[in-house]
C-alpha positions, 0 to 999 in steps of 0.5 A, a space after each residue: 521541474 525540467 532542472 531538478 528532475 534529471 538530478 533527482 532521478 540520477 540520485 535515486 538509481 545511485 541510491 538504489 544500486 548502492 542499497 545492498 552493499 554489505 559493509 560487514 562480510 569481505 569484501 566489505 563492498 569495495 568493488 561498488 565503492 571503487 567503481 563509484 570513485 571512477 564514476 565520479 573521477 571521470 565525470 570530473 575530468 570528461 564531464 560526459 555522462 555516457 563515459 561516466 557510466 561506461 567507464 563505472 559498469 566495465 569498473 565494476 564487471 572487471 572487479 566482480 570477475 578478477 578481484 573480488 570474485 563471489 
């Protein structure tokens, strides 16, 4: 149980984060995806969780703010 519950919990917040992204109106949730990408590239590259999550959320806040603004 101590091997599969960090995963699974991992899987869960992904799942929850993600649940309301609107594939139908602009921007067709693109920031999320985006950020998501950088998440997973850097876990890739670093292998470091603590980066991996730093470097998706400032992905995220910089797009919401600049990019994709509501």
């Amino acid at each position: 149980m101590g091997n599969v519950l960090p995963a699974s919990i991992m899987i869960i917040l992904v799942i929850y984060c993600l649940r309301n992204i609107n594939f139908t109106a602009f921007p067709f949730g693109a920031a999320e995806l985006i950020s998501v990408g950088v998440v997973i590239a850097a876990q890739v590259i670093r292998k470091d969780s603590i980066i991996s999550m730093v470097l998706g959320t400032a992905c995220y806040m910089i797009l919401i703010r600049t990019a994709f603004p509501a």
